[in-house]
C-alpha positions, 0 to 999 in steps of 0.5 A: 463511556459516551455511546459513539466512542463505545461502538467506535472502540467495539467496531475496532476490536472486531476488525482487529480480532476477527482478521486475525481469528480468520487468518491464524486462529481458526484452524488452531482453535479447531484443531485444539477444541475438536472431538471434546464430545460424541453424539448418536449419529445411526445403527447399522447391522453388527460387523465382525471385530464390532465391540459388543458394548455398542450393540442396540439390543432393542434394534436387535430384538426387534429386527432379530439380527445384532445391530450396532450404534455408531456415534461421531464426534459432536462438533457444536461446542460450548465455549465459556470465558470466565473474565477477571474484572477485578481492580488489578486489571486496571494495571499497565506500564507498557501500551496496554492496561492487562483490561486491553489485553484480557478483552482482545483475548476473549473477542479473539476466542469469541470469533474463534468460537462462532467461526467454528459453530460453537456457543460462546458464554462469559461470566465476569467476576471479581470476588463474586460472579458480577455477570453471566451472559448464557452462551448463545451463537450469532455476531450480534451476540458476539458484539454484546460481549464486546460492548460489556467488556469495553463498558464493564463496571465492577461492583467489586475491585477484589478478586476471589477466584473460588467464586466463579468457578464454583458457580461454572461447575453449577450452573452449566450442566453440559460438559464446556471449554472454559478459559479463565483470563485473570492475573492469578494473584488472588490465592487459595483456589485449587479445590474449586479448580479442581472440581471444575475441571473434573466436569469441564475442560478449563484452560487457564490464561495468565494475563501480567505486566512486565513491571509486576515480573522485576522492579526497576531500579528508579528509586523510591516508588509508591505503589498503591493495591488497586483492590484493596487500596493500600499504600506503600513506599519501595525503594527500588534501588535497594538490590534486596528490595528488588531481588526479594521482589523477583524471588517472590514472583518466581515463587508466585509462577511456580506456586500456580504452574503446580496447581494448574498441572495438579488440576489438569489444567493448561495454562499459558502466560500473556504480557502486556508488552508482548504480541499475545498470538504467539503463546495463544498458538503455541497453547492451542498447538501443545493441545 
């Protein structure tokens, strides 16, 4: 992408999320993402009904009367976008390829982040981590991220979802947020989300296109794997064809909703057709 178009696609990017991070996600996002942490604030002299667990003994041998610790909730956050940059996300059949969506998605937690004082980090992956930007606060830092996920090439198309989140649960020792964008086709990643989310608060969004949920009945279709290249031949106006095709999603939904729920994971679907606040709200309001 030429340097110009690139800034001009970066500036629209923010002038859309950002308004809509100041007027509709703020709030939401600190409501959702408050209190994740308790940091030592002062000791003050032991009050009756203190749990004794909080005593300082050394204030309290020094000083020769019971002191307790008090702590607060620790408002500097750090937040993670895991970004799914894979071949299928360059998939779309409405105005916008799943990429579109995952990058307005991440620019807007991103600013949601930064407005709340928190650290925002990202690791693009496909079926490896092909990018680890470590968190770090500042619009400039924000506007980095942009610019990688408008300019972002992937060495890889296929998509291993073990990979990064392996290498989340190793490479942040801190406690974070961590939301993974993907279209969840990829399988066989329960034991690494399990253990990521034991250490950090993972939350899950489910990014798909319309056409992937039912196929319409237009005849023969050639479909190609964006990841791995294949091609195929469907006749959609075969009502089995597409009633096995529905059959398989649904399984497929289902088959995820259960390892996000055994995981502890929250989760929330975006379509490519659809305005994307409203399950952003309603997942950071059910929080």
């Amino acid at each position: 992408m030429e340097a110009v178009d690139l800034l001009k696609k970066v500036r629209r990017i923010e002038i859309k999320t950002r308004g809509l991070t100041r007027h509709i996600f703020a709030g939401e996002y600190h409501s959702a993402f408050k209190g994740r942490g308790i940091a030592f604030s002062e000791v003050r002299e032991y009050q009756f009904g203190d749990d004794i667990r909080s005593i300082d003994w050394n204030v309290t041998a020094r000083l020769n009367h019971p002191y307790v610790k008090i702590y607060e909730e620790e408002r500097e956050l750090t937040v993670m976008l895991m970004i799914d940059v894979s071949g299928s996300g360059n998939f779309g059949t409405t105005v916008s390829f799943k990429r579109d969506i995952m990058t307005e998605v991440s620019a807007v937690l991103a600013f949601s982040a930064i407005y709340n004082n928190d650290k925002i980090g990202v690791i693009f992956f496909s079926d490896t981590v092909e990018k680890f930007i470590p968190p770090k606060k500042g619009r400039k830092h924000i506007l980095r991220i942009i610019r990688e996920l408008l300019d972002f090439r992937p060495a890889s198309n296929r998509t291993n979802l073990g990979e990064p989140l392996r290498f989340l649960t190793n490479a942040l020792k801190k406690r974070c947020i961590a939301f993974v964008i993907s279209d969840f086709i990829a399988p066989d990643f329960e034991e690494a989300l399990r253990i990521a989310s034991s250490k950090h608060d993972v939350v899950a969004l489910k990014v798909y296109d319309p056409l992937e949920k039912s196929l319409p009945d237009i005849g023969f279709l050639k479909v190609t794997d964006s990841e791995s290249g294949n091609e195929k031949w469907i006749d959609t106006s075969s009502r089995i064809t597409r009633d096995s095709y529905s059959e398989w999603w649904n399984s497929h939904i289902a088959s995820i909703s259960g390892i996000f729920r055994r995981c502890g994971v929250d989760f929330a679907q975006v379509c490519t057709s659809d305005d994307y606040v409203k399950p952003l709200i309603k997942l950071f309001k059910k929080r």
